[in-house]
DSSP file (Angstrom, degrees, kcal/mol; ACC not computed):
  #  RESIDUE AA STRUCTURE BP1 BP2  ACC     N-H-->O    O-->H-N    N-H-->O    O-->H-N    TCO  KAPPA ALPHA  PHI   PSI    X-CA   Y-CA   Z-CA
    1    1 A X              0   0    0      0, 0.0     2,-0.1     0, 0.0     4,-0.1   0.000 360.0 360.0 360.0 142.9   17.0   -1.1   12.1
    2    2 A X        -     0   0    0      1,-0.1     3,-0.0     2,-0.1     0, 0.0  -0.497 360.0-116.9 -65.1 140.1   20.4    0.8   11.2
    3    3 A X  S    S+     0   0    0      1,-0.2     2,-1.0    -2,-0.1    -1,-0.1   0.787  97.1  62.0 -35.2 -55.2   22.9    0.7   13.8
    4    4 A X        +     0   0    0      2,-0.0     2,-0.2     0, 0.0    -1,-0.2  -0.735  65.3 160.9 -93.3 101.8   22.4    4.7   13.8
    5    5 A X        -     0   0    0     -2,-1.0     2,-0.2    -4,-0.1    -2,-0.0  -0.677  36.5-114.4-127.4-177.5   19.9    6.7   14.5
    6    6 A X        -     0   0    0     -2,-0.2     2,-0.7     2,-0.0    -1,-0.0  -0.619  18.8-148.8-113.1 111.0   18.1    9.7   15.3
    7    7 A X        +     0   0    0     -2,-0.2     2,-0.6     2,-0.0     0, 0.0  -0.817  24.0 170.8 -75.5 118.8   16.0   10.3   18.4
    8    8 A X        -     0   0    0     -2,-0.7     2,-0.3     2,-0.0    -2,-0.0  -0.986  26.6-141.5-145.3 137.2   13.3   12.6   17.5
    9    9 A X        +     0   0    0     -2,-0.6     2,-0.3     0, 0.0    -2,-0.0  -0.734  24.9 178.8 -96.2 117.7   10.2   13.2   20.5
   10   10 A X        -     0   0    0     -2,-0.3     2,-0.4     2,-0.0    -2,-0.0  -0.847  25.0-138.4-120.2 162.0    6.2   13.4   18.6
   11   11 A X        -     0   0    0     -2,-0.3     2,-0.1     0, 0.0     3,-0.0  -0.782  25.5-173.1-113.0 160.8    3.1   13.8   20.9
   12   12 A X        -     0   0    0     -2,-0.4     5,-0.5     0, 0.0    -2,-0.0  -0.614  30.7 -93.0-162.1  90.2    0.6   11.5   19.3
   13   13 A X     >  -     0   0    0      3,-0.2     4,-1.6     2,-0.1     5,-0.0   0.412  38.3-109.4 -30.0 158.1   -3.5   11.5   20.8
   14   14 A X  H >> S+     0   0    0      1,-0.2     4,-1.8     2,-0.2     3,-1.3   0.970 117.0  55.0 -67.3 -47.1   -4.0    9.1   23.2
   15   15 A X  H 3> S+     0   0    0      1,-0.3     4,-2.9     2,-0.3     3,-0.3   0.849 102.8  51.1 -60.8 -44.7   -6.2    7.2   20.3
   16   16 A X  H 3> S+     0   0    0      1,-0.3     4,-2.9     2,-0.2    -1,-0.3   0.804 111.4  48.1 -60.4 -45.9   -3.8    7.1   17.9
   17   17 A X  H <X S+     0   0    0     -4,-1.6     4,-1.6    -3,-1.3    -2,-0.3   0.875 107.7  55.8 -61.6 -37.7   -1.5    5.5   20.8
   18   18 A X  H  < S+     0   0    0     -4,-1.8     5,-0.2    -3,-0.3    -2,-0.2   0.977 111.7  57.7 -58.7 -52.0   -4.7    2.7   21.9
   19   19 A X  H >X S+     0   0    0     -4,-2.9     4,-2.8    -5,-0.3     3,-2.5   0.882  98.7  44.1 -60.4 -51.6   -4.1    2.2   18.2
   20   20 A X  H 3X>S+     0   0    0     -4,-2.9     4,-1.3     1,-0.2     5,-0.7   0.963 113.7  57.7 -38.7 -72.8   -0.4    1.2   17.7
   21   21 A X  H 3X5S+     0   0    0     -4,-1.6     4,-0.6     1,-0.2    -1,-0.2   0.577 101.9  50.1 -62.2  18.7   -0.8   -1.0   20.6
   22   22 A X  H <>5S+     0   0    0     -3,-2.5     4,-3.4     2,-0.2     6,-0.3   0.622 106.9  57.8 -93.8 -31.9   -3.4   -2.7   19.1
   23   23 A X  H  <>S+     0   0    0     -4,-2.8     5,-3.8    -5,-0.2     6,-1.1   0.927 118.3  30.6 -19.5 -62.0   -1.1   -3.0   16.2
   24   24 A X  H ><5S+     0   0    0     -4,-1.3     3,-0.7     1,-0.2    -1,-0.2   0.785 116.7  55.9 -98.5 -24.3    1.5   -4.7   18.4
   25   25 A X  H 3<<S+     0   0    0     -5,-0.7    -1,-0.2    -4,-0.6    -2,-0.2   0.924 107.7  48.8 -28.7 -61.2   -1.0   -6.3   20.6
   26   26 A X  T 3<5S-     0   0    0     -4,-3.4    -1,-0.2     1,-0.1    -2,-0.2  -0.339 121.3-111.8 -94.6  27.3   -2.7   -8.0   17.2
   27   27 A X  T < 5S+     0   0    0     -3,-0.7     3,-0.2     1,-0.1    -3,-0.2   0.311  87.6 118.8  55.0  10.4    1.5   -9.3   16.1
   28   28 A X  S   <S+     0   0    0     -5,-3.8     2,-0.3    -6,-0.3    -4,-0.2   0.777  78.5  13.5 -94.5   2.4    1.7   -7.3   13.4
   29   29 A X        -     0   0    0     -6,-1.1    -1,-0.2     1,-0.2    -2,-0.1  -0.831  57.5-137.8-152.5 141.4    4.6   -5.5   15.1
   30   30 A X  S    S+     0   0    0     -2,-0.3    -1,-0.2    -3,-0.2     2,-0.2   0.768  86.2  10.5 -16.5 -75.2    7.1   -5.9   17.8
   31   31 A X    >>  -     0   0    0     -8,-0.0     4,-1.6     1,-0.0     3,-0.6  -0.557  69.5-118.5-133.5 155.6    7.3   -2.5   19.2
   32   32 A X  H 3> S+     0   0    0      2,-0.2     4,-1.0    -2,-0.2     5,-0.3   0.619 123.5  46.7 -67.7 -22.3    5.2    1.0   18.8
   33   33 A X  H 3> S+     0   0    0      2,-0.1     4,-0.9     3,-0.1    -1,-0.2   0.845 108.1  51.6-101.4   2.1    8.2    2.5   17.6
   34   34 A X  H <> S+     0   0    0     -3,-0.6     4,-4.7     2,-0.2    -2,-0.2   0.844 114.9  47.7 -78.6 -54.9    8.9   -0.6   15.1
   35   35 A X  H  X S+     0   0    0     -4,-1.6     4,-3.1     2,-0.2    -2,-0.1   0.971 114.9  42.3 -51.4 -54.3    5.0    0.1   14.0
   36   36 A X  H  X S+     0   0    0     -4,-1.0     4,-2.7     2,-0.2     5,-0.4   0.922 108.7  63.0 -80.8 -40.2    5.6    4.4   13.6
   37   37 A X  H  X>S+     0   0    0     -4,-0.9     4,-3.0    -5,-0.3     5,-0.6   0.998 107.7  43.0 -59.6 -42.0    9.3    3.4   11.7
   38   38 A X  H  X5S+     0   0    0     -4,-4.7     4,-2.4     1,-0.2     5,-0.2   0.946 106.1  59.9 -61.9 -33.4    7.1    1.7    8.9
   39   39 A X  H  X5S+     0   0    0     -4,-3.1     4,-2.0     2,-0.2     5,-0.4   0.971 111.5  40.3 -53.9 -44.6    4.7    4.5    8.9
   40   40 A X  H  X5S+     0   0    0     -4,-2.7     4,-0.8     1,-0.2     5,-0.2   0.893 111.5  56.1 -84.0 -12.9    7.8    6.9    7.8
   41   41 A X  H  X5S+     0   0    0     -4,-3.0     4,-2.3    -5,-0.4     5,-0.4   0.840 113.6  41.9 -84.0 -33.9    9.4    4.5    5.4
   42   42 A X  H  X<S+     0   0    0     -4,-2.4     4,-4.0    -5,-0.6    -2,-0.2   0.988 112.3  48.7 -69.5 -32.6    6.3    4.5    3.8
   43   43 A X  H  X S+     0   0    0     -4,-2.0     4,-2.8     2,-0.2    -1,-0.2   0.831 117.9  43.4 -67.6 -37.4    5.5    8.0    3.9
   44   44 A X  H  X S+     0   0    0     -4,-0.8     4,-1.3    -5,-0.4    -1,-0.2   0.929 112.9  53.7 -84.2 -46.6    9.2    8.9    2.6
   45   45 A X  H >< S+     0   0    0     -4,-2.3     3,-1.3     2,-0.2    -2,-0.2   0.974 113.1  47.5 -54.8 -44.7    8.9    5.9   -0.1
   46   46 A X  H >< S+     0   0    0     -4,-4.0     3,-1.4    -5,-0.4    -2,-0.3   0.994 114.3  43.4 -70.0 -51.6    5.7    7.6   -1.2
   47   47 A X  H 3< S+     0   0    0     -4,-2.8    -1,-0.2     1,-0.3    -2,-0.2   0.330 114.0  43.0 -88.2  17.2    6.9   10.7   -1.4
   48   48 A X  T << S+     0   0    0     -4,-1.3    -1,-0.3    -3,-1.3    -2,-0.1  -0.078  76.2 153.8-168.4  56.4   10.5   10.3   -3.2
   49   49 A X    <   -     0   0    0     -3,-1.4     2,-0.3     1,-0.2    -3,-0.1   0.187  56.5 -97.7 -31.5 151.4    9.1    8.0   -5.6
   50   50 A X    >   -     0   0    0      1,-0.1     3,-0.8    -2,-0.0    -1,-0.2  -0.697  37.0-105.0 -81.9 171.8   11.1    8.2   -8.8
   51   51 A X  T 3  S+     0   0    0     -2,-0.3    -1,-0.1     1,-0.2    -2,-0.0   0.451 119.4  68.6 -46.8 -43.5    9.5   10.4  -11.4
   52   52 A X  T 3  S+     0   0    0      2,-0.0    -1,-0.2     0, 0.0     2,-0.0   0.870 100.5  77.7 -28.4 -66.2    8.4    7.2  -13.4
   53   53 A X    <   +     0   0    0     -3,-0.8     2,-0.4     2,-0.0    -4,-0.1  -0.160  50.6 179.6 -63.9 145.1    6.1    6.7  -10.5
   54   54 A X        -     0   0    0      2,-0.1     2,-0.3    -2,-0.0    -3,-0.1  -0.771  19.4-155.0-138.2 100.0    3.2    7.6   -8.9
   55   55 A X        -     0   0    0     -2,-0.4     2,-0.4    -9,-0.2    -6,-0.0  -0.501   9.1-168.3 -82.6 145.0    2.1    6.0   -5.7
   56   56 A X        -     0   0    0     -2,-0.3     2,-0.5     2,-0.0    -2,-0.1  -0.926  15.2-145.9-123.9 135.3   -1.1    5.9   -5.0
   57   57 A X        -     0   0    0     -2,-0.4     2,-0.2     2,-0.0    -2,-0.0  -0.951  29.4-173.6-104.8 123.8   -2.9    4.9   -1.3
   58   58 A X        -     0   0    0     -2,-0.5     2,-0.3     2,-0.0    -2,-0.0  -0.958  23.6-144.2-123.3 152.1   -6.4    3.1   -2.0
   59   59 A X        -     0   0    0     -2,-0.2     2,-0.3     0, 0.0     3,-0.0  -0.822  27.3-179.3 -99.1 158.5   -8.9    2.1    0.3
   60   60 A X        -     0   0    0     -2,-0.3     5,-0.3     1,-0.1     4,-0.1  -0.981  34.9 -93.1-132.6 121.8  -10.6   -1.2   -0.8
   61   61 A X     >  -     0   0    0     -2,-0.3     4,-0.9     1,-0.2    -1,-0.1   0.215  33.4-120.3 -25.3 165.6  -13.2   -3.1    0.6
   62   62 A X  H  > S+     0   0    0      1,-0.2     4,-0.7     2,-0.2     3,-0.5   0.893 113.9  49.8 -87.4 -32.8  -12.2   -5.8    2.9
   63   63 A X  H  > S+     0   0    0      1,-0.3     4,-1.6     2,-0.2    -1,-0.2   0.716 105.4  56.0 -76.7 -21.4  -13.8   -8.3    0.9
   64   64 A X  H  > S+     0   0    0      1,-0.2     4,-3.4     2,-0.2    -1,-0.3   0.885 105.1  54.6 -75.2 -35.2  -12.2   -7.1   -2.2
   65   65 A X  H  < S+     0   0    0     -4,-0.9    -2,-0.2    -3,-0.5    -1,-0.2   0.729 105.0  54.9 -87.4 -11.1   -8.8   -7.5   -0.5
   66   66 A X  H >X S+     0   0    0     -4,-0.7     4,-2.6     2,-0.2     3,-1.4   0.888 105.5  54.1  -6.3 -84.4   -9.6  -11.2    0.3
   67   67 A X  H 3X S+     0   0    0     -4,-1.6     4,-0.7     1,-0.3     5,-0.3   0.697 109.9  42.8 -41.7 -56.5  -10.2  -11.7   -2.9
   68   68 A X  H 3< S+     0   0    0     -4,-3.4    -1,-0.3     2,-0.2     4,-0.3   0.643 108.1  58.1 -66.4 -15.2   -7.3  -10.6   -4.0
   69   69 A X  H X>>S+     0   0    0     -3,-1.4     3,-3.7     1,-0.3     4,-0.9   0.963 102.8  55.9 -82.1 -81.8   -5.3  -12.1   -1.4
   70   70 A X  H 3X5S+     0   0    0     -4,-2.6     4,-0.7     1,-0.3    -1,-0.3   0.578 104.2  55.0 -51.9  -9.5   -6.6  -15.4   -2.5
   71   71 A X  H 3X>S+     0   0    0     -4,-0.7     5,-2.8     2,-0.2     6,-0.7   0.563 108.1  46.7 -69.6 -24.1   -5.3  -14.8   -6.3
   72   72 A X  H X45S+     0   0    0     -3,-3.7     3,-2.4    -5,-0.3     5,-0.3   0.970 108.6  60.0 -83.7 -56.0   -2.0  -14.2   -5.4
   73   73 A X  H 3<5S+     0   0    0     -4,-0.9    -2,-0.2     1,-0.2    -1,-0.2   0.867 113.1  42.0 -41.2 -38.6   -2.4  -17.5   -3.0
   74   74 A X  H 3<<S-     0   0    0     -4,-0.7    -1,-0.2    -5,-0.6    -2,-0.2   0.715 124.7-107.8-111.5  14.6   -3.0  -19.1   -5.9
   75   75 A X  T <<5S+     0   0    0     -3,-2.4    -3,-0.2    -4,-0.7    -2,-0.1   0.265  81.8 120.1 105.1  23.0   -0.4  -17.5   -8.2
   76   76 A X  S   <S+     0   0    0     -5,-2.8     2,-0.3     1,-0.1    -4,-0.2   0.581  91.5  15.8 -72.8  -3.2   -2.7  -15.2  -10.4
   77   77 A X  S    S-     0   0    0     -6,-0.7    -2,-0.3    -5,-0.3    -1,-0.1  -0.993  73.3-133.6-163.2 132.6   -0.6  -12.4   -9.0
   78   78 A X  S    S-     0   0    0     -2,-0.3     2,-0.2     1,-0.2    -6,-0.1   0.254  88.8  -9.2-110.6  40.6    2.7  -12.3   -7.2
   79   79 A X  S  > S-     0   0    0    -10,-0.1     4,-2.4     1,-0.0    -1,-0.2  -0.691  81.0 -95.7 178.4 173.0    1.7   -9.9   -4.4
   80   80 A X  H  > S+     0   0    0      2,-0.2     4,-1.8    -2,-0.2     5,-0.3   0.876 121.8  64.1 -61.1 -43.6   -1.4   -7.8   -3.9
   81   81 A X  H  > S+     0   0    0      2,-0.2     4,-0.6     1,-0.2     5,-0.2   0.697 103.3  45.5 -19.7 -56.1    0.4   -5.0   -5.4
   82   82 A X  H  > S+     0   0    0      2,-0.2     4,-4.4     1,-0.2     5,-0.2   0.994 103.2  58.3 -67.0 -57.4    0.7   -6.7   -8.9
   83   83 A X  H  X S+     0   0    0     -4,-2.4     4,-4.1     1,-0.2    -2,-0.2   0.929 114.6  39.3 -66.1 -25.5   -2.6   -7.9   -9.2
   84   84 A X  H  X>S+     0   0    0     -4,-1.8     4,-1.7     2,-0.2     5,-0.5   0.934 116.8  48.0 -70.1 -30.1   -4.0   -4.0   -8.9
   85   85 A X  H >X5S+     0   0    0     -4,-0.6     4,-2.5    -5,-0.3     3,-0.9   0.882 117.0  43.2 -56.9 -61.3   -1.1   -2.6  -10.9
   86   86 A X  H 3X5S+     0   0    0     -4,-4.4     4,-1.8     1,-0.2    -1,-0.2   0.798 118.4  48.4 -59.8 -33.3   -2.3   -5.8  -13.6
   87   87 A X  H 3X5S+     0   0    0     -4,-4.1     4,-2.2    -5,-0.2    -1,-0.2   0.939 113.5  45.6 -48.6 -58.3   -6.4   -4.7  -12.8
   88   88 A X  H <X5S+     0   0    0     -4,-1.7     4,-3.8    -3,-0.9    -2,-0.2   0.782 110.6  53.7 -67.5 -42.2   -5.5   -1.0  -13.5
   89   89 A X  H  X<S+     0   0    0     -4,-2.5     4,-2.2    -5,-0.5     5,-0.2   0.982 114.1  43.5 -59.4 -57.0   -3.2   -1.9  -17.1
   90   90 A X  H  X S+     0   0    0     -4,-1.8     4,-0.9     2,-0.2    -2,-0.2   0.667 114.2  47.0 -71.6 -20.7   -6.2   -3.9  -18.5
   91   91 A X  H >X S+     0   0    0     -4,-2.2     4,-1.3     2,-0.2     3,-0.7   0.975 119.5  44.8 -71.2 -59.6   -9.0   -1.3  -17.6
   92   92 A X  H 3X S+     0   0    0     -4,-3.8     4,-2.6     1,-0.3    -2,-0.2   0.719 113.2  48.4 -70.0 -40.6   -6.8    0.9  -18.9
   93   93 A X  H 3X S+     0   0    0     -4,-2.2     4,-1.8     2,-0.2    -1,-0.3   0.768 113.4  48.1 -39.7 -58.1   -5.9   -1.1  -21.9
   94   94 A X  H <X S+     0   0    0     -4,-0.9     4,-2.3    -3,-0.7    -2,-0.2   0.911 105.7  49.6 -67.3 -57.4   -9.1   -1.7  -22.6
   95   95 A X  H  X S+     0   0    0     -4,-1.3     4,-4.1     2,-0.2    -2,-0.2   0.957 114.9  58.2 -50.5 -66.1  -10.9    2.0  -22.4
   96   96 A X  H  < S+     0   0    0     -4,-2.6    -2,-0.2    -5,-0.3    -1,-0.2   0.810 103.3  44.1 -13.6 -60.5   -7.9    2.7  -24.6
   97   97 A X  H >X S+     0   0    0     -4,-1.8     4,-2.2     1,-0.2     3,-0.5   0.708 116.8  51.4 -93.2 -26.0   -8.6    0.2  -27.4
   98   98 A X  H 3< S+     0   0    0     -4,-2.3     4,-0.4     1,-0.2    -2,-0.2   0.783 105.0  46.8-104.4   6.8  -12.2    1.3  -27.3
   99   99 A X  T 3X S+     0   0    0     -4,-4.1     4,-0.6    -5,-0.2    -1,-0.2   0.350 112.7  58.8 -92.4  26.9  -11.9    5.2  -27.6
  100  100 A X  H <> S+     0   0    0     -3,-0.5     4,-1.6    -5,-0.2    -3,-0.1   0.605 109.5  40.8-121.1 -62.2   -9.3    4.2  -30.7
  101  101 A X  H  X S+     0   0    0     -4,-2.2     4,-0.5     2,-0.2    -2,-0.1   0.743 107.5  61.4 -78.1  -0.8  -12.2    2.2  -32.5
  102  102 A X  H >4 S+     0   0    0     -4,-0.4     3,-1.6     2,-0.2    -2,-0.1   0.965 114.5  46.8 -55.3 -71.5  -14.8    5.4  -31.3
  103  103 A X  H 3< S+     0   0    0     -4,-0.6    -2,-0.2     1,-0.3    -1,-0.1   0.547 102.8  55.1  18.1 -92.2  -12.0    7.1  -33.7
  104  104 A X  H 3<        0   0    0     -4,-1.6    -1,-0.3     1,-0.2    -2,-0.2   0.326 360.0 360.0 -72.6 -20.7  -11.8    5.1  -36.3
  105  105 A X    <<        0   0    0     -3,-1.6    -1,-0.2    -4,-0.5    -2,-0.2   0.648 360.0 360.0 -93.4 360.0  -15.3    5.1  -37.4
C-alpha cells in the first residue's frame, strides 16, 4: 500500500461484512480493508481502461474455470486471462472467416 493515504468511512451490510471475513478467514487476504482496496483497484482499472480496451466481468462456471486453470498449468495459456482473450479471438476469427465465404458465394 502507498505510504499515503486517504481515510474514507463506508457502511457495508452486515453480509457483505460475514463475507470479507470469509475472504480473509479462507487466506485470500490479510486484512478486510486489504480485501475492499482490491475491490477499488479493480473497479477504477475497469473503469479508466484505455480507449483500446474494453473490460468485461464474466461469470463462468466453476468447472469451466478449472479447466482453464489447468491449461495455463500446463502452459496452453499464460494466465486465465489469456486463454479467454485467445477463446474469444478464434470464435471471433472464425464467425469472421465464415460470414466472408457466406459473401463470397
Amino acid at each position: 500500500m502507498a505510504s499515503e493515504s486517504e481515510r474514507v468511512t463506508i457502511r457495508i451490510p452486515p453480509e457483505k461484512i460475514q463475507q470479507l471475513h470469509q475472504l480473509v478467514k479462507q487466506g485470500e487476504f490479510d486484512t478486510i480493508s486489504d480485501a475492499i482496496r482490491a475491490a477499488i483497484d479493480k473497479f477504477i482499472d475497469q473503469q479508466f481502461a484505455p480507449d483500446y480496451l474494453r473490460k468485461l466481468t464474466i461469470d463462468l462456471p466453476k468447472g469451466n474455470v478449472v479447466e482453464l486453470q489447468h491449461l495455463v498449468k500446463q502452459g496452453d495459456s499464460v494466465s486465465v486471462e489469456d486463454a479467454i482473450r485467445n477463446a474469444v479471438r478464434e470464435y471471433v476469427r472464425r464467425r469472421v472467416t465464415k460470414a466472408i465465404e457466406k459473401v463470397e458465394r
